[in-house]
TORRO-882536 format. One record per residue: x, z, y of N, C-alpha, C, O in turn. Coordinates in nm, 4 decimals, decimal comma, always signed. Example, Ala and Ser with C-alpha at 12.3 -4.5 7.8 and 13.67 -1.06 7.14 Angstrom:
BEGIN
<r <+1,3190 +0,7800 -0,5690> <+1,2300 +0,7800 -0,4500> <+1,3200 +0,7800 -0,3300> <+1,4236 +0,8465 -0,3319>>
<r <+1,2850 +0,7080 -0,2250> <+1,3670 +0,7140 -0,1060> <+1,2900 +0,7870 +0,0030> <+1,3409 +0,8039 +0,1138>>
//
This chain:
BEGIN
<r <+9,2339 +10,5549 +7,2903> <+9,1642 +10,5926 +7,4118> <+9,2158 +10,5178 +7,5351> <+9,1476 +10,4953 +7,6351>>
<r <+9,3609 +10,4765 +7,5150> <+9,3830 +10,3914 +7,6506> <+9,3029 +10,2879 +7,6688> <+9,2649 +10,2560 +7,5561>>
<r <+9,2435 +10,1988 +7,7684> <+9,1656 +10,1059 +7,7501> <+9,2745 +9,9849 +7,7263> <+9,3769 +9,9582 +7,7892>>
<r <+9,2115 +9,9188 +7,6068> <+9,2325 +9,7970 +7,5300> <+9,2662 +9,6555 +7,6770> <+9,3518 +9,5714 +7,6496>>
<r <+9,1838 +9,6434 +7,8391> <+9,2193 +9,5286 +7,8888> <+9,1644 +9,5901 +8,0051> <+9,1279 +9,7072 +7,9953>>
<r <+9,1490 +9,5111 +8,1477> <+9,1171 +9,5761 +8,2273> <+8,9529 +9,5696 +8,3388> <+8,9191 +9,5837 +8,4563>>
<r <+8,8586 +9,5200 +8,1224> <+8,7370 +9,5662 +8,1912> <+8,7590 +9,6469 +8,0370> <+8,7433 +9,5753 +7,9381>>
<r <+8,7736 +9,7069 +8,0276> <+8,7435 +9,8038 +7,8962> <+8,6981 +9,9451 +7,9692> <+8,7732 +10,0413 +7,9529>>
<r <+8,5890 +9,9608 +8,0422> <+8,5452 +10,0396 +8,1372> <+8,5154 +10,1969 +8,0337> <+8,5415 +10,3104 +8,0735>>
<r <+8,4529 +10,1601 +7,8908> <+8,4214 +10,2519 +7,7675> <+8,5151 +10,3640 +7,7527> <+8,4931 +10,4828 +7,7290>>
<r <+8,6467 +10,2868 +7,7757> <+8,7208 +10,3560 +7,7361> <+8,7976 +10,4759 +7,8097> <+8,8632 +10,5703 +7,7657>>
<r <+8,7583 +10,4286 +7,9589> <+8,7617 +10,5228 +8,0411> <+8,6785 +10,6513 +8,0093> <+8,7125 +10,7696 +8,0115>>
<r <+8,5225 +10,5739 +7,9697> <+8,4307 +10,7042 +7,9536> <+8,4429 +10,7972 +7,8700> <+8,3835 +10,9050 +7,8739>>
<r <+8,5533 +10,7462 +7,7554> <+8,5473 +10,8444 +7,6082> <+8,6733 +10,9223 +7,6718> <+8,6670 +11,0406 +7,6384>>
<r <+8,8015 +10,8912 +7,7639> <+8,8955 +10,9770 +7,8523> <+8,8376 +11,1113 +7,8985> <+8,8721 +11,2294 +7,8982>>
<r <+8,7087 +11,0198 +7,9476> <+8,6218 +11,1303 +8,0615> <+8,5300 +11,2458 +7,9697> <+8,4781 +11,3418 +8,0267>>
<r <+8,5176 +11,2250 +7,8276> <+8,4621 +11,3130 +7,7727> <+8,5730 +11,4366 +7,7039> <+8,5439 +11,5484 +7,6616>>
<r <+8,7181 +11,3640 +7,7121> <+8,7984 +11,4026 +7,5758> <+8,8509 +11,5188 +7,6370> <+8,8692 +11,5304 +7,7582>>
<r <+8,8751 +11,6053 +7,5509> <+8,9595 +11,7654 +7,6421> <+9,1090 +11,7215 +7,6633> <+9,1737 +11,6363 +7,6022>>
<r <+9,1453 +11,8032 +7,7667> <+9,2479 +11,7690 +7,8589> <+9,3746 +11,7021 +7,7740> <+9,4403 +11,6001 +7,7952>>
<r <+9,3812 +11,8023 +7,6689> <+9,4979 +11,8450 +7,5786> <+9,5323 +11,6514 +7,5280> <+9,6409 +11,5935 +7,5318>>
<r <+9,4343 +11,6104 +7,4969> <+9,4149 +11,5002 +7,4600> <+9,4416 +11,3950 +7,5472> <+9,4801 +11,2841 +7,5101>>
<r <+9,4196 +11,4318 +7,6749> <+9,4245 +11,3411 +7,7833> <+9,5466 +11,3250 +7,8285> <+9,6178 +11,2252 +7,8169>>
<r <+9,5759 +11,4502 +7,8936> <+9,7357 +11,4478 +7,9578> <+9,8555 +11,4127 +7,9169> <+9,9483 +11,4170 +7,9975>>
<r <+9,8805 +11,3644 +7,7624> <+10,0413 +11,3173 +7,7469> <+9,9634 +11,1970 +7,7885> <+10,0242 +11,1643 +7,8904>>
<r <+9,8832 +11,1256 +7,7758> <+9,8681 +10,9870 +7,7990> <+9,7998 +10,9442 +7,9640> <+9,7123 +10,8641 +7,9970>>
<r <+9,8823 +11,0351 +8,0393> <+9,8465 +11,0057 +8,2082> <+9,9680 +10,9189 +8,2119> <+9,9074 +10,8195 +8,2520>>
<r <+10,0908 +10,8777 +8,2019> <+10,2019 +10,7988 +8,2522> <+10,0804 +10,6645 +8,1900> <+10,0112 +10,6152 +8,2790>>
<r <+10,0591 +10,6133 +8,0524> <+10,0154 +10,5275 +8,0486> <+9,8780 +10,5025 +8,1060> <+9,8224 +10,4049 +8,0555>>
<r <+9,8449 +10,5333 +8,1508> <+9,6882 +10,5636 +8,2338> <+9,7506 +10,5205 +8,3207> <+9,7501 +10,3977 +8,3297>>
<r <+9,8264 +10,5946 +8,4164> <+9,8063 +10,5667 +8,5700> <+9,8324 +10,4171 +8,6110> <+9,7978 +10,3715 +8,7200>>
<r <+9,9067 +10,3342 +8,4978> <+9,9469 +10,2037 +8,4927> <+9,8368 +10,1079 +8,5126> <+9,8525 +10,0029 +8,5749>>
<r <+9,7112 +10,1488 +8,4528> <+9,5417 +10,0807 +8,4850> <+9,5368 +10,0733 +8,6555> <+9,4748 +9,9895 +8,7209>>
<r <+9,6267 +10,1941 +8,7130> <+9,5800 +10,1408 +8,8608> <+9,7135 +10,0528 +8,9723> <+9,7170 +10,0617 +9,0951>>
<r <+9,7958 +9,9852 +8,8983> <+9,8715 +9,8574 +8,9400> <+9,7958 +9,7829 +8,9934> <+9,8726 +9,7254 +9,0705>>
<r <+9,6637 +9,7247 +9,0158> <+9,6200 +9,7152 +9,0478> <+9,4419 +9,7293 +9,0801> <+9,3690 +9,6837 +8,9921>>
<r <+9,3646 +9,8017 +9,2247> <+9,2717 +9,8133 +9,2125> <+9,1794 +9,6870 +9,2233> <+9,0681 +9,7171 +9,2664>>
<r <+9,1955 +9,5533 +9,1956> <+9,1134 +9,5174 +9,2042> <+9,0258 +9,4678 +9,0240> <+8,9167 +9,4127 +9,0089>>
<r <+9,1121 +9,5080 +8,9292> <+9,0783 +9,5619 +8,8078> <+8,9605 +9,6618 +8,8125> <+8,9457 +9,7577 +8,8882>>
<r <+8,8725 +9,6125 +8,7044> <+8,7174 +9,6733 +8,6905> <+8,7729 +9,7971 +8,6450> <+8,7214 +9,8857 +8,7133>>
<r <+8,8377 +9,8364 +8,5784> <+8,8732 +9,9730 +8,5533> <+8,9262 +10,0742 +8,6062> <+8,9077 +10,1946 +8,5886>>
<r <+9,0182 +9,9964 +8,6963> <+9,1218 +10,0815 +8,8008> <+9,0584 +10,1883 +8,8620> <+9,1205 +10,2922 +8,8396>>
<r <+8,9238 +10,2108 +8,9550> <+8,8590 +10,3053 +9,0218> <+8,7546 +10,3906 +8,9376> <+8,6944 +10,4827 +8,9927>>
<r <+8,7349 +10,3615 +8,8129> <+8,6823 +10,4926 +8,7308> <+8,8507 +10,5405 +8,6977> <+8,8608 +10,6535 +8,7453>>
<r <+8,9346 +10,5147 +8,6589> <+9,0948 +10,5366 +8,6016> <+9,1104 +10,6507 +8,7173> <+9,0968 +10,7727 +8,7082>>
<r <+9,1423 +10,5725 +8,8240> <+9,1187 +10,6752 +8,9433> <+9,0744 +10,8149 +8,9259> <+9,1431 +10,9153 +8,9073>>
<r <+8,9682 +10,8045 +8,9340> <+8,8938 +10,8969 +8,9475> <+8,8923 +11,0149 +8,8230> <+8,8506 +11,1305 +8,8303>>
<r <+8,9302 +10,9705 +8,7501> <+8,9603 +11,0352 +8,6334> <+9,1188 +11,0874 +8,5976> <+9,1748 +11,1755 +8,5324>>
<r <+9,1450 +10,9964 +8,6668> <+9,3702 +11,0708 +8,6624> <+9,3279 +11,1545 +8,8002> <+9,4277 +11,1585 +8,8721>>
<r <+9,2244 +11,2172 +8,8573> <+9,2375 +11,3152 +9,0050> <+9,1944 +11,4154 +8,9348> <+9,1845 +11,5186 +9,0012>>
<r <+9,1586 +11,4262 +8,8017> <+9,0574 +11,5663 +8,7289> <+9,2327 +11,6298 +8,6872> <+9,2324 +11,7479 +8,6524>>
<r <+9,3295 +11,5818 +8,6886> <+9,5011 +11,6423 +8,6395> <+9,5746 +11,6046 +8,7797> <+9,6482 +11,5115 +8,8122>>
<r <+9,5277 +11,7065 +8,8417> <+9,6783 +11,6689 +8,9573> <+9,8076 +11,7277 +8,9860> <+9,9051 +11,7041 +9,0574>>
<r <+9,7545 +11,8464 +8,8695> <+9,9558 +11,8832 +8,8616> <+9,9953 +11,8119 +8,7608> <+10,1179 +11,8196 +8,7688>>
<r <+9,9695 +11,7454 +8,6683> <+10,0308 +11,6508 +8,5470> <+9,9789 +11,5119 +8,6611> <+10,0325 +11,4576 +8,5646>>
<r <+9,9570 +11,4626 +8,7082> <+9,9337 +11,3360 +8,7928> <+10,0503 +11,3382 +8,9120> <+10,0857 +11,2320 +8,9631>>
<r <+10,1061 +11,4614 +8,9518> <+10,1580 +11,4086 +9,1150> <+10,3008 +11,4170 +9,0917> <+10,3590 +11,4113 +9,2001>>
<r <+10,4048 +11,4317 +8,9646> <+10,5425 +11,3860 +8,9384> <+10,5461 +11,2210 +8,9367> <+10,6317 +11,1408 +8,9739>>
<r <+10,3827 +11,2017 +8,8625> <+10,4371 +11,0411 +8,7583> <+10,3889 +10,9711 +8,9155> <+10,4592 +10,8776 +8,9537>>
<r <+10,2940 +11,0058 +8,9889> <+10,2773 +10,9189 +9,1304> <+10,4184 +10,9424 +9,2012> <+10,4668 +10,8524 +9,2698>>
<r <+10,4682 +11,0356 +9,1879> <+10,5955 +11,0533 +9,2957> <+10,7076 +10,9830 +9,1991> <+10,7921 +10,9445 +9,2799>>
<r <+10,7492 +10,9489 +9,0773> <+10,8013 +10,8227 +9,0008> <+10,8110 +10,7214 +9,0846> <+10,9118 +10,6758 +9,1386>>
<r <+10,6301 +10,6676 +9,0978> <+10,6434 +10,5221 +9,1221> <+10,6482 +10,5132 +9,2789> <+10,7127 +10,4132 +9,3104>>
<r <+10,6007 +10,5856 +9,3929> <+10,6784 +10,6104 +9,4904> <+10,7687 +10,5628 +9,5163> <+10,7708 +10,4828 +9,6099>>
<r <+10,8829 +10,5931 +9,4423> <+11,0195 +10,6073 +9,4272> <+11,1159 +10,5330 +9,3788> <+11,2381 +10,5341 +9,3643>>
<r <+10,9424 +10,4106 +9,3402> <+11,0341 +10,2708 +9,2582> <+11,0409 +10,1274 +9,3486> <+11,0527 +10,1013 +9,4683>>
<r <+11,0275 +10,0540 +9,2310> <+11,0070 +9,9470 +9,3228> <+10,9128 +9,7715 +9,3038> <+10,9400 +9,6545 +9,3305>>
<r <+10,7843 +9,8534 +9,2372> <+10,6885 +9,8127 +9,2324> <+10,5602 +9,7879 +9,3322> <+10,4466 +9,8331 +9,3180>>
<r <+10,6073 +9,7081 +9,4310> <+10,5156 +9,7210 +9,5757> <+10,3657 +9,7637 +9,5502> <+10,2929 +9,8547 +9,5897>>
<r <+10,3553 +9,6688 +9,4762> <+10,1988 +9,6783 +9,4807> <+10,1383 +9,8361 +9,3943> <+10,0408 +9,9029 +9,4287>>
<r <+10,1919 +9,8516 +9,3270> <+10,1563 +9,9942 +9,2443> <+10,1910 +10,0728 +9,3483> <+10,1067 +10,1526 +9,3891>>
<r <+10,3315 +10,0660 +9,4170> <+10,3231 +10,1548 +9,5370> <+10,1819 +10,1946 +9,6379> <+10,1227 +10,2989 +9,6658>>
<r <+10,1693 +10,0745 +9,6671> <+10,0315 +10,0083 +9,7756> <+9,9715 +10,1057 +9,7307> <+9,9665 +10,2162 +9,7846>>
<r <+9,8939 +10,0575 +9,5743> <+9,7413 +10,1181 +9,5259> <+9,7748 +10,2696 +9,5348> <+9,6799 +10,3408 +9,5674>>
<r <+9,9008 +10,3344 +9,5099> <+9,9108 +10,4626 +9,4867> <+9,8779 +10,5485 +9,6363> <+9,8027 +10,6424 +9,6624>>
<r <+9,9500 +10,4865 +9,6982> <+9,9125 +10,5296 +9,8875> <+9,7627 +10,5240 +9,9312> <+9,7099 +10,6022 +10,0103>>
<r <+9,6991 +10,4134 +9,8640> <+9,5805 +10,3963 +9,9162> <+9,4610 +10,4589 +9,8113> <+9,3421 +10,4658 +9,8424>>
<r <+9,4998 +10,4890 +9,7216> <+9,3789 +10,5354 +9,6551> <+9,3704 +10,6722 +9,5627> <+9,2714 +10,7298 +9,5176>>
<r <+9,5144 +10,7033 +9,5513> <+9,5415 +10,8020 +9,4756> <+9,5911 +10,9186 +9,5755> <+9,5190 +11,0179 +9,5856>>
<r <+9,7032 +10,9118 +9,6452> <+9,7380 +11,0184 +9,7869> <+9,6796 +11,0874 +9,8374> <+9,6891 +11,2097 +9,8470>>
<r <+9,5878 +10,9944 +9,8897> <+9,5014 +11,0564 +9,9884> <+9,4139 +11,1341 +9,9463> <+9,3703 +11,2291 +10,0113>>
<r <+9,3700 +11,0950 +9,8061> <+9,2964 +11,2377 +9,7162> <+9,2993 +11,3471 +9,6536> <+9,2120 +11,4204 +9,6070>>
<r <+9,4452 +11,3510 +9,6591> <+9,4779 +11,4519 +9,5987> <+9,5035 +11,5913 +9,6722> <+9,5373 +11,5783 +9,7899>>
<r <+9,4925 +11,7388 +9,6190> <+9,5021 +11,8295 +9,6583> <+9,6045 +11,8496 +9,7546> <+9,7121 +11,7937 +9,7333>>
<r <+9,5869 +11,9413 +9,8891> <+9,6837 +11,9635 +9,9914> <+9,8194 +11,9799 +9,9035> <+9,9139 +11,9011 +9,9065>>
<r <+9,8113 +12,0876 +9,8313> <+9,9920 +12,0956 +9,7684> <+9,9923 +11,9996 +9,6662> <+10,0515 +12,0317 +9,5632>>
<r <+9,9445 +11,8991 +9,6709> <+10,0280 +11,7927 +9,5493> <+10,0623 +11,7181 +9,6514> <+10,1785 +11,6779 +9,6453>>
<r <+9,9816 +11,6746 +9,7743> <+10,0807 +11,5860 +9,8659> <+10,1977 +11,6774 +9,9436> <+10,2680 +11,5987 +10,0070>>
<r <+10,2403 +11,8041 +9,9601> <+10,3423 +11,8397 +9,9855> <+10,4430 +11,7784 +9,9212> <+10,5406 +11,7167 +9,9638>>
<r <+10,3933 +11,8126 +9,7750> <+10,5373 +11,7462 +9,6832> <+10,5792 +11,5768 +9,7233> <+10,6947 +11,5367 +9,7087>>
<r <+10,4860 +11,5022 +9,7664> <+10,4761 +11,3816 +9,7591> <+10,4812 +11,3114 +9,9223> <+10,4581 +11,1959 +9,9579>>
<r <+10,5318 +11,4650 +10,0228> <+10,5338 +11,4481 +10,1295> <+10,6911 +11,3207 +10,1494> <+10,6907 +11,2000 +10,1738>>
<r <+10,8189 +11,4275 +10,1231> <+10,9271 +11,3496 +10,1355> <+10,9034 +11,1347 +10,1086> <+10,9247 +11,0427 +10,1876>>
<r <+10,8587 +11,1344 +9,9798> <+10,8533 +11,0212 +9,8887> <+10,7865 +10,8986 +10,0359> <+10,8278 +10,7957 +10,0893>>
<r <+10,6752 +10,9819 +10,0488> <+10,5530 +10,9176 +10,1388> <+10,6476 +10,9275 +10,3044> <+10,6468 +10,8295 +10,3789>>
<r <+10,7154 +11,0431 +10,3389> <+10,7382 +10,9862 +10,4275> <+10,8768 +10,8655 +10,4797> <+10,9051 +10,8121 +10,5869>>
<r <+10,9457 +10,8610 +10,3189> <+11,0769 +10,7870 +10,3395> <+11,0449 +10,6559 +10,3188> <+11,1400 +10,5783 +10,3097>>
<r <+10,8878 +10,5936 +10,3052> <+10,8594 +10,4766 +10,2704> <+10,7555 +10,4413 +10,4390> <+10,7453 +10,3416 +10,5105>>
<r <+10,7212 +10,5218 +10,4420> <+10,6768 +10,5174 +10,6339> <+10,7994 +10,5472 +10,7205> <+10,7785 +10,5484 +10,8419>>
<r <+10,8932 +10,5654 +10,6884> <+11,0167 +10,5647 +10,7623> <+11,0564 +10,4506 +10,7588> <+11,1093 +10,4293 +10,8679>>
<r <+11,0646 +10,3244 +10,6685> <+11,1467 +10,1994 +10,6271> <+11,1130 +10,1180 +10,7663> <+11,0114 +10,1328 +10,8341>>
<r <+11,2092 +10,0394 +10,7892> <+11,1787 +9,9171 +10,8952> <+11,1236 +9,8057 +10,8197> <+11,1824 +9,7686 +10,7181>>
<r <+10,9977 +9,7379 +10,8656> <+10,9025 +9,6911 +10,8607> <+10,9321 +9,5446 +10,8074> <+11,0319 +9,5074 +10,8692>>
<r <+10,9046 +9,4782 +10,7499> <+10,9577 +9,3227 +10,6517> <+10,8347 +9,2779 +10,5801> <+10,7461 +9,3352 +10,5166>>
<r <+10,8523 +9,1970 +10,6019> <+10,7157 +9,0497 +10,5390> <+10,6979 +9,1540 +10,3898> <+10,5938 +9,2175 +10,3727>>
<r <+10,7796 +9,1581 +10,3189> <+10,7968 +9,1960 +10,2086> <+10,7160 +9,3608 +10,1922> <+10,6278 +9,3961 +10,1139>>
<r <+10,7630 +9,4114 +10,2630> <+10,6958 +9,5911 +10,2872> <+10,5972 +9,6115 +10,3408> <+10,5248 +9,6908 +10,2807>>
<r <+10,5493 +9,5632 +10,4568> <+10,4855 +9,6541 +10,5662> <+10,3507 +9,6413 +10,5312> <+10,2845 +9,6694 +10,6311>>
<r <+10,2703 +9,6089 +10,4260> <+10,1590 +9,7307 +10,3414> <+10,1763 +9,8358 +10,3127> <+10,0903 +9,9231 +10,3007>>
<r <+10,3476 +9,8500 +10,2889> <+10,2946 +9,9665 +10,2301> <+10,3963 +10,0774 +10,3421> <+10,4095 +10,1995 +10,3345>>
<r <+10,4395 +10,0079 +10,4137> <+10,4654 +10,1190 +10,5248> <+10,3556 +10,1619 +10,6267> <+10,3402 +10,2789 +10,6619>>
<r <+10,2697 +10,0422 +10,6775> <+10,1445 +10,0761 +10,6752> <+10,0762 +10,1752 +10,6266> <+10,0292 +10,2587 +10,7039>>
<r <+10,0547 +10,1866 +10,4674> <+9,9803 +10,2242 +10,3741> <+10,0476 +10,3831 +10,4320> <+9,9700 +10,4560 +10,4937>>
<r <+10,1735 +10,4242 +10,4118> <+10,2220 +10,5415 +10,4023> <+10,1908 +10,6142 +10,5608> <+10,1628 +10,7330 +10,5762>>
<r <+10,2008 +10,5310 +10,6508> <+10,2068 +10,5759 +10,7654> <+10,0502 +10,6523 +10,8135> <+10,0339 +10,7461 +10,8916>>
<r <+9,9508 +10,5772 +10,7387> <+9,8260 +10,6012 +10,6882> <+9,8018 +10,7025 +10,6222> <+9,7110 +10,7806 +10,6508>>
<r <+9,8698 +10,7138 +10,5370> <+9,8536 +10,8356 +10,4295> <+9,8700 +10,9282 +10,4647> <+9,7740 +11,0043 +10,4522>>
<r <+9,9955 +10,9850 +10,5297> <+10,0568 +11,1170 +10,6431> <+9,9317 +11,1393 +10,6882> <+9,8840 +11,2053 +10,5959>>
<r <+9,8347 +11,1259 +10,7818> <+9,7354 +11,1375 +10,8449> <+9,6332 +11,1794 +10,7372> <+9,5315 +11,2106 +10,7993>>
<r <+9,6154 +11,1927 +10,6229> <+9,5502 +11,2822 +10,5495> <+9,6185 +11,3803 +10,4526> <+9,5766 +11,4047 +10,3394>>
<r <+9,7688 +11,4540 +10,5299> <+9,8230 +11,5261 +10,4786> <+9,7820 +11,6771 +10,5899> <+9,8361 +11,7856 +10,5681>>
<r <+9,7110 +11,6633 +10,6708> <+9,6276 +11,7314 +10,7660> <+9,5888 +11,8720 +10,6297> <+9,5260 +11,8437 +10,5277>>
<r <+9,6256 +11,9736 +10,6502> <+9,5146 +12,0918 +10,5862> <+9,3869 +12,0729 +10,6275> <+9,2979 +12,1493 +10,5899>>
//
């Protein structure tokens, strides 16, 4: 069921049919489809790792916490901001110690990105 490459769009759809039980040990390898969104799969993946957001908002607060910029990026920008008021509580600290960082060629997407994100931590 994981998708095979990153137009294997099918395989998203048979995710989207399968009961949870089936789905959820295999969200860590899922959420990896959205490293990057400009992958044909990444924004159905999306949209489909937001149907589990208490099994979704440890493994986002993981990569948070790592040091994978760009998975950081996509996670701030496409996953955060969608998720339920108390899953970004949990994901408040993470989000705000990366909008706290001083700003470098290297970072400031995604301090950007975070500083951004806070602003839809609004109830």
């Amino acid at each position: 069921m994981i998708p095979k490459d990153k137009h294997d769009i099918a395989a998203v759809e048979t995710l989207n049919a399968a009961e949870a039980e089936a789905v959820i040990p295999l969200l860590p390898k899922l959420l990896e489809w959205v490293q990057d969104m400009n992958w044909p799969v990444a924004e159905p993946m999306v949209e489909l790792l937001l149907q589990y957001p208490n099994e979704l908002t440890p493994l986002v607060d993981t990569v948070l916490r790592g040091d994978d910029d760009m998975w950081i990026y996509w996670c701030l920008v496409a996953i955060v901001p969608k998720l339920p008021f108390y899953s970004k509580l949990v994901l408040a600290d993470a989000v705000e110690q990366i909008a706290a960082m001083e700003k470098t060629p290297v970072n400031e997407d995604n301090v950007e990105a975070a500083q951004e994100t806070l602003l839809s931590f609004q109830p």
